[in-house]
N, C-alpha and C positions, 0 to 999 in steps of 0.2 A: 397633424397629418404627416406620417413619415411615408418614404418612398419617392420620395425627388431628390435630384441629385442638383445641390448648390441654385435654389430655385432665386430668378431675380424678378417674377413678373406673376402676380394673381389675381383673378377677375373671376367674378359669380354670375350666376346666371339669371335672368330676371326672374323667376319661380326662387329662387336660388337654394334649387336643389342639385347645382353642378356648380363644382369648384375647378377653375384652368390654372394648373400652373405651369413657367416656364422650366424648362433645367439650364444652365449651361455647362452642368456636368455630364456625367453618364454618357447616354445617347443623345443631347439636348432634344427633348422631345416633349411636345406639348404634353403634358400629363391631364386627366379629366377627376375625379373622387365625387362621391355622392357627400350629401352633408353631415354624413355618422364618418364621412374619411374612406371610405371603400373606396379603394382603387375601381377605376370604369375601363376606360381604354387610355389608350395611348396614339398620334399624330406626329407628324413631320411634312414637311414638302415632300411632295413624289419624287422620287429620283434622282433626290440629294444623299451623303453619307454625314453621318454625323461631324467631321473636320470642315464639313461644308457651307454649317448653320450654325446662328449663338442669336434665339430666341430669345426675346428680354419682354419689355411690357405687351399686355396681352389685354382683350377688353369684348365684351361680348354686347352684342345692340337688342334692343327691345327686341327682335325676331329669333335670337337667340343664336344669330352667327357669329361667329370667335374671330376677330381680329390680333394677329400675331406681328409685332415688328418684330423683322428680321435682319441685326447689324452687317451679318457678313454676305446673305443674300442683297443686301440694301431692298427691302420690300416687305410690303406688310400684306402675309398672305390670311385669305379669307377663306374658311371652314365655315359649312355647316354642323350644328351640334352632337352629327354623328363624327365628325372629324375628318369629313371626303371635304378634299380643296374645291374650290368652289370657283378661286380667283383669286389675282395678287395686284395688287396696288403696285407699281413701278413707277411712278412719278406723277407728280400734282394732276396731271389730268390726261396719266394713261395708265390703263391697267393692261394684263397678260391678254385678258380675252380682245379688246382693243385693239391692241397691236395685231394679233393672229388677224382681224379682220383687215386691216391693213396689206396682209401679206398675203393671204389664203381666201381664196373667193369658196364664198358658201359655209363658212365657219359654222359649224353645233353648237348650238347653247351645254349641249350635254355631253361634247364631246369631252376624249381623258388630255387635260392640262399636265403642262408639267415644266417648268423653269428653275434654270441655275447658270445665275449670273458667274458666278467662278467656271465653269467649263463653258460659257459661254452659248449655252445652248436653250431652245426652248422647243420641247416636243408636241406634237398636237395627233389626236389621234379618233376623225370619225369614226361612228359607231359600222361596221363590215369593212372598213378601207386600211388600209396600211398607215402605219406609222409616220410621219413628217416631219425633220431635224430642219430647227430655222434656227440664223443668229440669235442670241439674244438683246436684246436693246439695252442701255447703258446711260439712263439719263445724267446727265452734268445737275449738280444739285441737290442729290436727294438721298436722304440718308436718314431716315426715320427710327426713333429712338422708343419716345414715349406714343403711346396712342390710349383715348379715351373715348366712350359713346353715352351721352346719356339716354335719358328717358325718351328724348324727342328724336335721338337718332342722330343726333350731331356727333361730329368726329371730331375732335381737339388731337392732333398728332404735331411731336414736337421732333423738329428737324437739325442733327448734326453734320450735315456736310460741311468740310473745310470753307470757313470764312462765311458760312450761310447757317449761323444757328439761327432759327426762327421758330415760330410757332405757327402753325397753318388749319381754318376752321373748315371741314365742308360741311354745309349743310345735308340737315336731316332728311330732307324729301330725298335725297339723292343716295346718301344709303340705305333709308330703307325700302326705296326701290328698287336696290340692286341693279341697277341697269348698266353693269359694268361694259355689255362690248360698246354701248352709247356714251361714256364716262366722259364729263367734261362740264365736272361742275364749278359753278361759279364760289369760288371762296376768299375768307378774309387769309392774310399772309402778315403779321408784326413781329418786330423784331431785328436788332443784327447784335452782327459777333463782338464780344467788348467786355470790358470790366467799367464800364461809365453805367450810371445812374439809369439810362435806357437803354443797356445792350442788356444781352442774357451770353453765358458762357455754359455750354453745357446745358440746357436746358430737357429737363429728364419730363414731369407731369406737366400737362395743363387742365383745369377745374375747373367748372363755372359755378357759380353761387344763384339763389333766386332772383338776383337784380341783372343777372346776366353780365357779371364781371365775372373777368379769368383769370385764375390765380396760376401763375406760373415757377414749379420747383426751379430756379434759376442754381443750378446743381454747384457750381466750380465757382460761383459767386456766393455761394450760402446765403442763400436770402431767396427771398420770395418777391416773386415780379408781379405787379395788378396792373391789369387794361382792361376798359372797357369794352363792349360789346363790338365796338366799331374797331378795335384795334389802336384805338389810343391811351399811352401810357396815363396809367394814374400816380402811381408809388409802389416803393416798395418796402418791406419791412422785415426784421429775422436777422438783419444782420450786427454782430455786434455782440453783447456781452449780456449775464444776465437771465434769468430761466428760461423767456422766449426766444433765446440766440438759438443761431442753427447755425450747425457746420458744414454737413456735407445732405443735403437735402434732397432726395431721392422722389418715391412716390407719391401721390398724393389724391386723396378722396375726399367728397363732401355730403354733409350728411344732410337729411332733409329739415333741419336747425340752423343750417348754415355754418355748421360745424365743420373746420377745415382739420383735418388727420394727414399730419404730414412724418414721411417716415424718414431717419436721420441716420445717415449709417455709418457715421465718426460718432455721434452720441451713445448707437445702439439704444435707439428709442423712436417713438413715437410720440410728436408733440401736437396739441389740439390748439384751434383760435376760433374765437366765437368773431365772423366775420359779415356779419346780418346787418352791425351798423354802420357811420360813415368810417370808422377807423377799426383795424383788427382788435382784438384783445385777447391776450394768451388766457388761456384757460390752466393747464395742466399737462400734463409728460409723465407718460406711464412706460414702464420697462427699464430695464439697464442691460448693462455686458453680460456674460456667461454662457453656461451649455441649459442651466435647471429651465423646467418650465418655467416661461413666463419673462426667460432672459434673453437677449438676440446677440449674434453675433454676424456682425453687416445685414441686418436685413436692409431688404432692396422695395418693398414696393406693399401696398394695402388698397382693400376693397372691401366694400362695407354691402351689407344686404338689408332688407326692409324689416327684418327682424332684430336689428340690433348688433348682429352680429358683426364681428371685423374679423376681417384672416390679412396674416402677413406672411411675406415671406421671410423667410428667416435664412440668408441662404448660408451660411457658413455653419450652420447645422441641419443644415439638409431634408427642413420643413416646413411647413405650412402653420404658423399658431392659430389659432381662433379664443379670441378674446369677447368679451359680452355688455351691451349696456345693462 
C-alpha cells in the first residue's frame, strides 16, 4: 500500500476492512485505505499544522474508534471511523472533554473539540454559541508512545516521559464505554526507567497473550519484557545473540496461536515466538533490508487481522506491506 509518507504506526479494523496508518512525513496525517489498498480519507487533530504533530502507534477497539499517540501533542487522540475527534487522552485519568468539564459549565457531548498543547490552547465550541479559548492542561508524566486495544477493549499504552518509562493498562469496560467527560479509570501502571533486569528503556508495544501476560517491546534494551496480568515481572528474553536476538525492537502483535510478531528495525525484519507455553520459543524471521517487495527499510510497527493477514509498516519506503499466512 503506497501513499504514506515515512509511516511508523498500522492498525486494522475489527471487520478489517480498514487499514490506519500513521505518517510522520508529508502532512503526518492519519491515512485510512480499504483492504484492496484504496486510499479512504485522511485525519489530523483539529487546529493543529502539520510541524505541530508526529503521530506514531495507532490502534483501533472493538467499536471501531481509532486511537492515535501523539509524541509532540503528548496525547493519544480518539476518532471515530469516520475520522471526526471524538476526544484526546491527556493523562492517566483526564481526557480533553474532562477537563472542559472542569472549566465550562454545561459542556456538549457533541460539541466541536479542539487541543494543542504546543500553542497552548484548547478550543471548545457549543452547538449556536461562540467559540471559547481556554489554557491547555500540561500533565507532568505523560508522554504516550505505543497504544494497543484488544478484543475486550483493553488498552495497553506504553509511556516515555523523562524518567517514567512505564507501561499503563485501562480497563475494557471503560473504553468501551466511552465515558470520556466521567474518565477516571482504575488502572494497572509497571515499570521504571532503567537498563536493569526490571526496568524498560524506551518501551515502544505492549501484547497480551491468552493467559493474559504482557509482552512488552522493551525498545533501547532490545529485548522483550514479560509480566503478568497483575503487573508483576516475569522475564525477559530477545536479548543477546543468535536467530532469536533482537536489536532494536519496535511493534508488536499477537496472534490468536499465541504467536508473538515483533518488528525489528536494526534487523529490517519481523521476528515470530510461539509464546503459548511456560517459556518463549523462536519460531522464524521473515524479511531483510532493501526497496524490493518483501524487503523493509526501518519498519516501525505490524498488525494482524482474523484473516491471516499482517501489514507493516515499512517506513523508510513509504508503505504499508501486507504479508499472508
Amino acid at each position: 500500500i503506497y501513499g504514506v509518507k515515512q509511516p511508523v504506526g498500522v492498525a486494522v479494523s475489527p471487520d478489517g476492512e480498514r487499514i490506519y496508518a500513521t505518517e510522520t512525513g508529508g502532512k503526518r496525517e492519519v491515512k485510512s485505505f480499504d483492504r484492496d489498498g484504496y486510499f479512504l480519507s485522511s485525519f489530523a487533530p483539529p487546529q493543529t499544522e502539520p510541524a505541530e504533530r508526529a503521530p506514531v502507534y495507532v490502534a483501533v477497539d472493538p467499536a471501531g474508534r481509532v486511537f492515535v499517540a501523539d509524541r509532540l501533542q503528548r496525547a493519544v487522540f480518539v476518532y471515530g471511523s469516520d475520522g471526526k475527534m471524538l476526544d484526546a487522552i491527556l493523562g492517566p485519568d483526564l481526557t480533553l472533554s474532562k477537563y472542559l468539564s472542569q472549566q465550562v459549565q454545561g459542556v456538549q457531548p457533541d460539541g466541536v473539540l479542539a487541543f494543542n498543547r504546543l500553542q497552548g490552547t484548547v478550543l471548545y465550541q457549543a452547538a449556536g454559541q461562540r467559540e471559547q479559548v481556554l489554557p491547555a492542561p500540561d500533565p507532568a508524566g505523560w508522554a504516550p508512545l505505543g497504544v494497543r486495544v484488544d478484543k475486550q477493549g483493553t488498552m495497553l499504552l506504553t509511556n516515555v516521559a523523562e524518567g517514567q518509562h512505564v507501561v499503563r493498562e485501562f480497563p475494557g469496560e471503560m473504553i468501551l464505554a466511552a465515558t470520556w467527560l466521567k474518565f477516571d479509570p482504575p488502572q494497572l501502571a509497571f515499570g521504571t526507567q532503567g537498563q536493569g533486569s526490571t526496568e524498560l528503556l524506551f518501551p515502544n508495544s505492549a501484547v497480551a497473550d491468552s493467559q493474559g501476560r504482557i509482552y512488552v517491546t522493551d525498545g533501547n534494551n532490545g529485548r522483550i519484557s514479560v509480566w503478568d496480568g497483575l503487573g508483576t515481572f516475569l522475564f525477559t528474553f530477545g536479548r543477546g545473540v543468535g536467530e532469536g536476538a533482537l536489536s532494536l525492537p519496535r511493534g508488536a502483535a499477537m496472534d490468536g496461536r499465541d504467536r508473538l510478531h515483533v518488528v525489528d528495525a536494526v534487523q529490517q525484519a519481523v521476528k515470530v515466538y510461539d509464546v503459548s507455553g511456560p517459556e518463549p520459543r523462536y519460531l522464524y524471521t521473515f524479511g531483510d533490508w532493501g526497496t524490493k517487495d518483501g524487503q523493509f527499510n526501518f519498519p516501525g510497527d505490524i498488525a494482524l487481522d482474523s484473516t491471516g493477514r499482517l501489514y507493516i509498516a515499512d517506513r523508510k519506503n513509504n508503505r504499508i506491506q501486507v504479508w499472508s499466512y
